[in-house]
N, C-alpha and C positions, 0 to 999 in steps of 0.2 A: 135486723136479725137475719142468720143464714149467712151474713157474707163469708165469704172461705179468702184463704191466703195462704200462699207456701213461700216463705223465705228461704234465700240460698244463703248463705252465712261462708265467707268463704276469708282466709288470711292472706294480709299480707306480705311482703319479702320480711318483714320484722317480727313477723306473727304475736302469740300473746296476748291478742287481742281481746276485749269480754263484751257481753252484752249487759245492762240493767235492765230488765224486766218490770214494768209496770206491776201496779198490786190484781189490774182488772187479768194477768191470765194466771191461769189455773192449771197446772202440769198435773198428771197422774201421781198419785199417791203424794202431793203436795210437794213435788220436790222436783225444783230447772234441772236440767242434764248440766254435766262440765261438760262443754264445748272442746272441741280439739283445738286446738292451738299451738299447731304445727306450721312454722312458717311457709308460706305458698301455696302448700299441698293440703292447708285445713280447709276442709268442705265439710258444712254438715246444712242436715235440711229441717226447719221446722213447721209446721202446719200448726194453721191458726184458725176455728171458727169462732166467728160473734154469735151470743145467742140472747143478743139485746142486752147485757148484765156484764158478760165477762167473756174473753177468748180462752176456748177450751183450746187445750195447743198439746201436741204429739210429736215427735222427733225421729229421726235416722242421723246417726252420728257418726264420722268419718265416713263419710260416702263419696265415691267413685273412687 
């Protein structure tokens, strides 16, 4: 419990890329962002806490 995490999630030259998400994280208002998925230039960041049960997870999308 407490551990923290921040993913870079980034594409590449193909982009289009997705992720699957396990059942244990829990996004705000029950619902994953759409990821960018711009070839090269997709950057997006997500933050993950464990709170022993499930990863509460938050996001910035197209970042830098």
């Amino acid at each position: 419990s407490g551990a923290a995490y921040c993913l870079e999630l980034r594409q590449d030259g193909t982009g289009t890329r997705t992720v699957t998400w396990p059942s244990t994280v829990k996004w705000p208002n029950a619902t994953a962002p759409t990821l960018t998925t711009t070839a090269t230039t997709g950057k997006d960041l997500v933050n993950l806490l464990w709170n022993g049960t499930h990863y509460l997870a938050s996001y910035a999308l197209a970042y830098g």
